[in-house]
TIPABA-998285 format. One record per residue (C-alpha): residue in one letter; x, y, z; residue number from 1. Coordinates in steps of 0.05 Angstrom, whole numbers, plus 5000, padded with zeros to 4 digits. Each point is the difference from the previous one (the first is absolute). Layout:
('a', (X, Y, Z), NUM);
...
END
This chain:
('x', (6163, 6655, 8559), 1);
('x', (5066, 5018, 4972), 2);
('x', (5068, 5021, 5008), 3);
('x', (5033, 5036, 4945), 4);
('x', (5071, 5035, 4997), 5);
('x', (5016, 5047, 4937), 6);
('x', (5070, 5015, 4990), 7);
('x', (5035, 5045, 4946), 8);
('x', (5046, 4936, 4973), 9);
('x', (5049, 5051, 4960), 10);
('x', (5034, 5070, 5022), 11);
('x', (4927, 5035, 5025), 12);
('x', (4958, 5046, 4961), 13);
('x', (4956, 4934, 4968), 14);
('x', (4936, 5021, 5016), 15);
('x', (4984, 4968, 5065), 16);
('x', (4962, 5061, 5010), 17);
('x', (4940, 4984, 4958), 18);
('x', (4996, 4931, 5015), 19);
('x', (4998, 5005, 5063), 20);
('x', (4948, 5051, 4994), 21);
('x', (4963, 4947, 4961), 22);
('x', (5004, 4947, 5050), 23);
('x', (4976, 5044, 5052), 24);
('x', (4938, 4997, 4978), 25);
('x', (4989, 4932, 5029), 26);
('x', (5045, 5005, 5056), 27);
('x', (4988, 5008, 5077), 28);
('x', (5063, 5018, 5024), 29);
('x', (5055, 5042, 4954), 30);
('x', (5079, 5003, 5036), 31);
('x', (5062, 5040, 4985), 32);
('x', (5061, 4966, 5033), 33);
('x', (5056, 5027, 4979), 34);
('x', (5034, 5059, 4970), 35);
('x', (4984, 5072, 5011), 36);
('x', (4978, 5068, 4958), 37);
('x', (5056, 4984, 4961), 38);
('x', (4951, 4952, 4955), 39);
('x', (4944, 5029, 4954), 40);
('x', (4937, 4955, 4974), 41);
('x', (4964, 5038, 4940), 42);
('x', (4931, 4978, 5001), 43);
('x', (4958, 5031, 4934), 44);
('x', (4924, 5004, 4997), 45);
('x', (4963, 5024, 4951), 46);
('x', (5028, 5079, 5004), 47);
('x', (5027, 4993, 5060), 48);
('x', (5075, 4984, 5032), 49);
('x', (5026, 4978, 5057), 50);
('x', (5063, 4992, 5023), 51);
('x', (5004, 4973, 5065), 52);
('x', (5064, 5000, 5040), 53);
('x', (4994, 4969, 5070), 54);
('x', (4924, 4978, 5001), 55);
('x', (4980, 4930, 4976), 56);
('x', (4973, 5001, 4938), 57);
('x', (4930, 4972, 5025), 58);
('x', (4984, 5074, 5031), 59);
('x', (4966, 5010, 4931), 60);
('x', (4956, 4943, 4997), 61);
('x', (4962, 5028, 5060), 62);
('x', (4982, 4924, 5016), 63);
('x', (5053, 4980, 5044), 64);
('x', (5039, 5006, 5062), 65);
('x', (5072, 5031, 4991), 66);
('x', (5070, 4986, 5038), 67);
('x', (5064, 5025, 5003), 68);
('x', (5037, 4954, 5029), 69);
('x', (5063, 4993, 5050), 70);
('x', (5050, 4988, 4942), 71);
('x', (4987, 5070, 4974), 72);
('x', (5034, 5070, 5013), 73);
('x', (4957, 5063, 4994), 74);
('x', (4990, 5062, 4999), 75);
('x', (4951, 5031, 5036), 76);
('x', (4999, 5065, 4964), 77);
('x', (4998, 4973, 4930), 78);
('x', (4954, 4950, 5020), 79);
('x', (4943, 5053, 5032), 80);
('x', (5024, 5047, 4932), 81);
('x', (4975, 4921, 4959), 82);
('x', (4935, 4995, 5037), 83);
('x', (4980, 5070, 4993), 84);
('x', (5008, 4995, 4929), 85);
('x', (4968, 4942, 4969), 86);
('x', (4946, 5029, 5055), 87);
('x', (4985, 5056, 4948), 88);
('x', (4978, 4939, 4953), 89);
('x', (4945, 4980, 5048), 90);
('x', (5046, 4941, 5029), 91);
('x', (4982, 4988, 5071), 92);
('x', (5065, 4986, 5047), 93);
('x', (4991, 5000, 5074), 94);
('x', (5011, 4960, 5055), 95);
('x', (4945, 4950, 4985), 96);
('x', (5032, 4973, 4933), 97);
('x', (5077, 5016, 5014), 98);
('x', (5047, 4971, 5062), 99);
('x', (5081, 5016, 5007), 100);
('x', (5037, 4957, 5038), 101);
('x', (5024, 5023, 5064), 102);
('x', (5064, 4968, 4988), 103);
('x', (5015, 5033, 4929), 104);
('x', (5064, 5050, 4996), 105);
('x', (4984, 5070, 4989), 106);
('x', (5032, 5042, 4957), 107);
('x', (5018, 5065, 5024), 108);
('x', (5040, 5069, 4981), 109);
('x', (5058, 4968, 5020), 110);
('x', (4995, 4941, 4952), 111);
('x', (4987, 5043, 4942), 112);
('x', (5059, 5045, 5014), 113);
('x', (5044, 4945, 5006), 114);
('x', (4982, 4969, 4935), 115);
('x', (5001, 5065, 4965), 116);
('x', (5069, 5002, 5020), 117);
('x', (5028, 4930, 4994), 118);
('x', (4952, 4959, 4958), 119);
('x', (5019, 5027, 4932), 120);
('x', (5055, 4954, 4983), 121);
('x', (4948, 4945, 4987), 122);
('x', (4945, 5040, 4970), 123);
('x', (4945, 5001, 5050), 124);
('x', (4938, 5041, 5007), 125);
('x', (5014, 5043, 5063), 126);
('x', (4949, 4982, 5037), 127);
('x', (5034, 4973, 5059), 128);
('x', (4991, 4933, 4995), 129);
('x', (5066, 4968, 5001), 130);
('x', (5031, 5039, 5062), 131);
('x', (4927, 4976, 5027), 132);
('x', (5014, 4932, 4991), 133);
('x', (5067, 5006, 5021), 134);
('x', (4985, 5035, 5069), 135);
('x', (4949, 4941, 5008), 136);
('x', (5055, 4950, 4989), 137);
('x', (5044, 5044, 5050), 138);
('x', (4942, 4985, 5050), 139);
('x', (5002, 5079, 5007), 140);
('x', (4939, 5004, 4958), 141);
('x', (4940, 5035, 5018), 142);
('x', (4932, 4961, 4995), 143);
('x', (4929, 5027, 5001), 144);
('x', (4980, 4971, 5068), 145);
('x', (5052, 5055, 5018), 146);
('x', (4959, 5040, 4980), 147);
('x', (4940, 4980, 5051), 148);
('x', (5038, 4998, 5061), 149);
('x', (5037, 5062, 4986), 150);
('x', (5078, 4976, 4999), 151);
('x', (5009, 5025, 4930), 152);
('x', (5032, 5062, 5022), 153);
('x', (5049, 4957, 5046), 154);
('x', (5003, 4960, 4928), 155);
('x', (5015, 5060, 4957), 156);
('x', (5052, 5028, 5050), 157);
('x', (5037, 4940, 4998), 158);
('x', (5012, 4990, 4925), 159);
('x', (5019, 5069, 4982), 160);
('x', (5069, 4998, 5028), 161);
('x', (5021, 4944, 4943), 162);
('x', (4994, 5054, 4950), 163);
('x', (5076, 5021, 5006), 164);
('x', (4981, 5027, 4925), 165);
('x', (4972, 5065, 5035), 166);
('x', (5028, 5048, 5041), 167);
('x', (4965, 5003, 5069), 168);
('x', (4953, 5058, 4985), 169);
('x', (4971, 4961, 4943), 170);
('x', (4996, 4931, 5040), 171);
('x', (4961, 5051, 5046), 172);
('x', (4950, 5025, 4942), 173);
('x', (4985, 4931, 4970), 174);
('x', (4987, 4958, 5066), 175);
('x', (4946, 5069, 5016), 176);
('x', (4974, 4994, 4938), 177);
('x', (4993, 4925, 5007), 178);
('x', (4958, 5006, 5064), 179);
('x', (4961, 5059, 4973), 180);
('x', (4979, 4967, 4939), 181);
('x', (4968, 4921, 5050), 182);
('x', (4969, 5058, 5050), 183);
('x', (4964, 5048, 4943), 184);
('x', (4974, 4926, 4985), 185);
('x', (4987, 4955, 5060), 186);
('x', (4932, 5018, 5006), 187);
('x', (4980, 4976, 4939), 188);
('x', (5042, 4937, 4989), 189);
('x', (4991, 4964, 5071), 190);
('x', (4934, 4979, 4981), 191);
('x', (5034, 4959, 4936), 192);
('x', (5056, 4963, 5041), 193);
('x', (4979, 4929, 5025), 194);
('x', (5017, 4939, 5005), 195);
('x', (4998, 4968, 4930), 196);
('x', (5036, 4932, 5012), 197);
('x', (4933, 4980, 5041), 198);
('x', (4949, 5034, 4947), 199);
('x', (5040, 4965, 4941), 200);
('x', (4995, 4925, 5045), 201);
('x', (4927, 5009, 5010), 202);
('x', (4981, 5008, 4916), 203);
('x', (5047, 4948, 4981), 204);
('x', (4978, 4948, 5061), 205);
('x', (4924, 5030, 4987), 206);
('x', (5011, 4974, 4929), 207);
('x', (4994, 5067, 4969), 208);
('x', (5023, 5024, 4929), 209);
('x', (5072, 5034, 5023), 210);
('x', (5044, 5027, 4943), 211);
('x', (5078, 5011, 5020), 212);
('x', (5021, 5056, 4958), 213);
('x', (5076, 5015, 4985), 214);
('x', (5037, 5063, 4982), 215);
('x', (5054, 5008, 4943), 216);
('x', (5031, 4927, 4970), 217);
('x', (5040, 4940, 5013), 218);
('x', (5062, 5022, 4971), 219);
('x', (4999, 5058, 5045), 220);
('x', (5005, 4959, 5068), 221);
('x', (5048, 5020, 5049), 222);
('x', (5032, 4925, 4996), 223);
('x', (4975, 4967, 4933), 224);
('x', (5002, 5065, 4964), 225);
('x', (5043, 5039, 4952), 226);
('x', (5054, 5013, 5065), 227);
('x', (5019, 5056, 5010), 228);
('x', (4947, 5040, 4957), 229);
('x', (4940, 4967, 5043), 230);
('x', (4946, 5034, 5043), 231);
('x', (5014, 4991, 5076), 232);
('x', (4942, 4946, 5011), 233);
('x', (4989, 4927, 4973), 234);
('x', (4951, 5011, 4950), 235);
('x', (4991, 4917, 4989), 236);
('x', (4957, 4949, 5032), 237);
('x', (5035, 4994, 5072), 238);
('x', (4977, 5072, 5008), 239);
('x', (4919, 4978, 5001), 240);
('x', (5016, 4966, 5062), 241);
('x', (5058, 5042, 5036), 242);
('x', (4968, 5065, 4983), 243);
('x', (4923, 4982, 5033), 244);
('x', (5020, 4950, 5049), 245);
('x', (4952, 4945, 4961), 246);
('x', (5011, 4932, 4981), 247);
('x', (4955, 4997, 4936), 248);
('x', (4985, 4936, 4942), 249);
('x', (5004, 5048, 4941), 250);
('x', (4947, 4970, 4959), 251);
('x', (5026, 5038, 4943), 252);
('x', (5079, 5033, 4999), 253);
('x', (4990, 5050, 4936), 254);
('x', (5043, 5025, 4965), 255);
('x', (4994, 5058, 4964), 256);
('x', (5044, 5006, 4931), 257);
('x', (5007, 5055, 4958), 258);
('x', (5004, 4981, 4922), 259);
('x', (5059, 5039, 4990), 260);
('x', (5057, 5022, 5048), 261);
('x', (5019, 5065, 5046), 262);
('x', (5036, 5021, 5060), 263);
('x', (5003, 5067, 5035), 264);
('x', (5069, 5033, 5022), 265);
('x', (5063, 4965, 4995), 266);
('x', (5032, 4927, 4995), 267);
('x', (5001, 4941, 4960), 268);
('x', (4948, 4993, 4944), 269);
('x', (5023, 4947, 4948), 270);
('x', (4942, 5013, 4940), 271);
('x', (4995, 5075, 5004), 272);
('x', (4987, 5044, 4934), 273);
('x', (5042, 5057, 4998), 274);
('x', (4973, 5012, 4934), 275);
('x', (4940, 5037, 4968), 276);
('x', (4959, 4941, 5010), 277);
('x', (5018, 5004, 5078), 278);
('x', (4972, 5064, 5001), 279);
('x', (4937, 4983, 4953), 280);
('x', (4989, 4951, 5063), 281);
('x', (5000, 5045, 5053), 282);
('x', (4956, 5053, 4960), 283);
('x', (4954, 4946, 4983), 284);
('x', (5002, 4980, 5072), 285);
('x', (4993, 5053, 5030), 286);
('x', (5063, 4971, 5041), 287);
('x', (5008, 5056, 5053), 288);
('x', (5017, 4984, 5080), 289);
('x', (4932, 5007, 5028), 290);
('x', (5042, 5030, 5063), 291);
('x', (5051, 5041, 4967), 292);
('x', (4977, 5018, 4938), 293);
('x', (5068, 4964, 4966), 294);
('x', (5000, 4974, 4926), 295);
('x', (5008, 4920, 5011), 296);
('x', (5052, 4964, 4959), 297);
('x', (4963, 4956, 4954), 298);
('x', (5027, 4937, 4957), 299);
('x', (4968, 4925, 4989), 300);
('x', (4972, 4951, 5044), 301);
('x', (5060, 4952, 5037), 302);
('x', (4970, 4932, 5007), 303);
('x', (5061, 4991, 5034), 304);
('x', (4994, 5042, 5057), 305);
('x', (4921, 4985, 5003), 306);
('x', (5018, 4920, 5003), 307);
('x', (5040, 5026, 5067), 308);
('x', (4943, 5031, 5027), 309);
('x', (4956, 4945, 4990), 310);
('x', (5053, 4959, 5042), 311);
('x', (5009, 5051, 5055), 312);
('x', (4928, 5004, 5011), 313);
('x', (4969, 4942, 4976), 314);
('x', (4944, 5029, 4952), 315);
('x', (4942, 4960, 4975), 316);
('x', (4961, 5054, 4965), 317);
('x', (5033, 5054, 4944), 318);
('x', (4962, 5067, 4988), 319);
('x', (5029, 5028, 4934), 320);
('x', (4988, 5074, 4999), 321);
('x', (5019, 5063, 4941), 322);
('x', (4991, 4953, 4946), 323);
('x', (4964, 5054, 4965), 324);
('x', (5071, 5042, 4997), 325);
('x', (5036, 4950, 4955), 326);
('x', (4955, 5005, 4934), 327);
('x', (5025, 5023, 4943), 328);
('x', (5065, 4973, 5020), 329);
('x', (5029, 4964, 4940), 330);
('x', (5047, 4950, 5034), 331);
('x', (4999, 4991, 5083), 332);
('x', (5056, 4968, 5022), 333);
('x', (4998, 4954, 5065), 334);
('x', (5058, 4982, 5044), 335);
('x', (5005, 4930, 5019), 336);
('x', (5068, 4998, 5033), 337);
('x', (5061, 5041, 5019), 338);
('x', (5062, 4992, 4976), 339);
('x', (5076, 4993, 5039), 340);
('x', (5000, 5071, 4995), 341);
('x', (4933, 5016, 5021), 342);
('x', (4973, 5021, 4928), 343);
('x', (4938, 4979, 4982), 344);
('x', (4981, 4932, 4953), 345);
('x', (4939, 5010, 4958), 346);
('x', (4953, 4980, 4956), 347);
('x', (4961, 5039, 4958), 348);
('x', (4922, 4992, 4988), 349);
('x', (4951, 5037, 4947), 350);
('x', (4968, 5064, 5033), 351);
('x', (4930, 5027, 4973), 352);
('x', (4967, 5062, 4975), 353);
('x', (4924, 4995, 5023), 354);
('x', (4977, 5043, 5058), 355);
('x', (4982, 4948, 5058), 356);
('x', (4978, 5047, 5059), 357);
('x', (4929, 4995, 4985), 358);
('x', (5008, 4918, 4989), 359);
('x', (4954, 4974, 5053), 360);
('x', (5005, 4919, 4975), 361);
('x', (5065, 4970, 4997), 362);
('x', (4989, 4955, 4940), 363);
('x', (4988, 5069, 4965), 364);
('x', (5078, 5024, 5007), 365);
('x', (5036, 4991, 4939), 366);
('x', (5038, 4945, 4995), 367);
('x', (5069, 5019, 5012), 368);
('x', (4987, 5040, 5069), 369);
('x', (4969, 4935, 5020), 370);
('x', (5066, 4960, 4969), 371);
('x', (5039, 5041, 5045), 372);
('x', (4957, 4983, 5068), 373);
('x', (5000, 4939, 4982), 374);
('x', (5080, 4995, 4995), 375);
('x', (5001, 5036, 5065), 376);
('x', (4955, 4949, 5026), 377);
('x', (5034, 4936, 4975), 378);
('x', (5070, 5028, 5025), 379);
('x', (4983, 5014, 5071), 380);
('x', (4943, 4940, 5007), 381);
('x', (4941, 5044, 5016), 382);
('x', (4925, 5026, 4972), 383);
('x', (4994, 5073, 4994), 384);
('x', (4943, 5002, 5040), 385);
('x', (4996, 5078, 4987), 386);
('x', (5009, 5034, 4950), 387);
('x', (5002, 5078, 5000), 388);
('x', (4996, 5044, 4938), 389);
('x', (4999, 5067, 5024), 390);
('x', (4996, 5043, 5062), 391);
('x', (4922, 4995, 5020), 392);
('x', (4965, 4954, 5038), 393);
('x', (4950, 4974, 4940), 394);
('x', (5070, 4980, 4958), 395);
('x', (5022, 4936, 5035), 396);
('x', (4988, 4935, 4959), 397);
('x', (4985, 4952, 5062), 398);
('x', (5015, 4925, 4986), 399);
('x', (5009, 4965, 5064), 400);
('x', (4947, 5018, 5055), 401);
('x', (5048, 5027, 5056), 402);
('x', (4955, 5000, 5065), 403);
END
């Protein structure tokens, strides 16, 4: 039996996707708890992609038992669009492998309208998921067991008149489209809301293999986060617990690093490469939202801001992931401190030239990619436990069993 939480320990986009795709394999129970459509996990194998938006990653594996849990906000429509989708692949999704929590927010019209609106000055994704978040902390939110007993229309009606935005005949059209969109749906979705909180207590107390599964990164948490350019959810450890209503001993709390550095939309990033190089890393990288389709800003890896990660959520196991995009790199700088003004303090390391995506043994990189793990290793106090060298499944280097 295990408990293991995976966390993106940077500003998202680190390829939590994949692992958690690997872990799956072995696990029992797979949970989303937090966040909304507004995330994106890539997941590559062999010729096929998947991006997955609101679904845990384990709906791949076929193996497991998914959960969203209460701590999320979603979307009905884009999640039934999700499902139908990576249905096409062969995936099964149904109500025997996936449960919503009757007490997660739903994202309507509304939400999306607002956002589209209001939510540009911070660079978000339109997708609704702040003014979701911020109608459930306005205790005007509307939840999915709403959407059993009916009162979602009562729900609906309420909210719209707090968008003094629109003119009444528009507050009109978006709180009917709102309801129009749950109702062409209902029939479908009711058999996926439940109660998770119980289904989560029984595989943990049952002494199942439960993986907790987080959405975007540390330094995009609403309180420990980049403030203001944050998502609207606490993307850190606390979430595990507030967002499935579970008191868990995380055998494992993983953190997933990736080798270099990137952020998506706008605020502080201390190592970014506006420079050719920047962009040879986000070619490379292929370092595109997964949700919006946005170039990422790319630059090096801030030991820095990783060593406050590790703090915040108390890591004891480092997944290093892209390390394949940094070859032929002559020099890679690392940051191992800020200074007064917030600029970066580095030190600079040899880079290497030899292709390492097909490397299967570790012992068999070249010596100066495994310099520079090991200097990653030595500064924050941790193994590499994984290693991943490209975007399948068959290129992770594992050193550390995990479950």
């Amino acid at each position: 039996m295990s408990n293991l939480l995976i966390l993106g320990s940077q500003w998202g986009d680190e390829g939590k996707g994949k692992i958690v795709d690997l872990l799956a394999e072995k696990a029992d129970l797979v949970i989303r708890f937090q966040g909304g459509a507004n995330a994106g996990h890539t997941v590559v194998a062999g010729d096929e992609k998947f991006v997955l938006h609101q679904l845990p990653s384990g709906v791949l594996s076929g193996g497991c038992f998914n959960v969203i849990g209460n701590g999320c906000v979603v979307d009905p429509n884009a999640l039934m669009e999700e499902i139908t989708a990576i249905r096409k692949s062969g995936i099964i999704v149904s109500p025997r492998n996936l449960l919503v929590s009757a007490n997660a927010h739903v994202v309507t019209r509304l939400h999306k309208l607002i956002d589209e609106k209001l939510g540009g000055t911070i660079g978000t994704t339109g997708r609704g998921i702040g003014p979701c978040y911020s109608q459930k902390a306005e205790r005007i939110g509307l939840r999915f067991h709403d959407l059993l007993d009916g009162s979602y229309k009562t729900k609906i009606r309420k909210q719209t008149p707090k968008l003094d935005f629109l003119s009444l005949r528009d507050r009109g059209t978006v709180m009917k489209e709102s309801i129009e969109e749950i109702e062409e749906l209902l029939d479908i979705l009711k058999p996926y809301i439940g109660d998770t909180q119980q289904v989560i207590s029984r595989a943990v107390s049952g002494k199942k293999n439960v993986l907790f599964e987080g959405a975007q990164g540390t330094m995009l948490d609403v309180d420990h986060g980049t403030y203001p350019f944050v998502t609207s959810s606490n993307t850190t450890i606390g979430a595990a617990f507030t967002g499935t209503g579970v008191f868990v001993e995380f055998n494992k709390r993983i953190a997933v690093a990736k080798a270099f550095q990137t952020r998506v939309g706008k605020g502080p990033f201390p190592t970014e490469l506006k420079t050719a190089l920047g962009n040879k890393l986000r070619t490379v990288g292929k370092e595109f939202g997964a949700t919006t389709g946005r170039p990422r800003r790319c630059g090096w890896l801030d030991l820095k801001l990783l060593k406050d990660s590790f703090m915040i959520n108390g890591f004891n196991y480092l997944i290093l992931t892209k390390l394949d995009c940094l070859t032929g790199i002559e020099k890679i700088k690392v940051a191992i401190d800020h200074d007064e003004s917030e600029r970066p303090i580095y030190v600079e390391l040899p880079g290497w030239t030899e292709d390492i995506s097909d490397i299967g043994n570790f012992a068999k990189l070249p010596k100066s990619c495994r310099d520079y793990i090991a200097y990653i290793e030595e500064f924050l106090k941790i193994d590499a436990g994984v290693i991943s060298v490209g975007p399948d499944r068959k290129q992770t280097l594992i050193r550390r069993k995990i479950w």
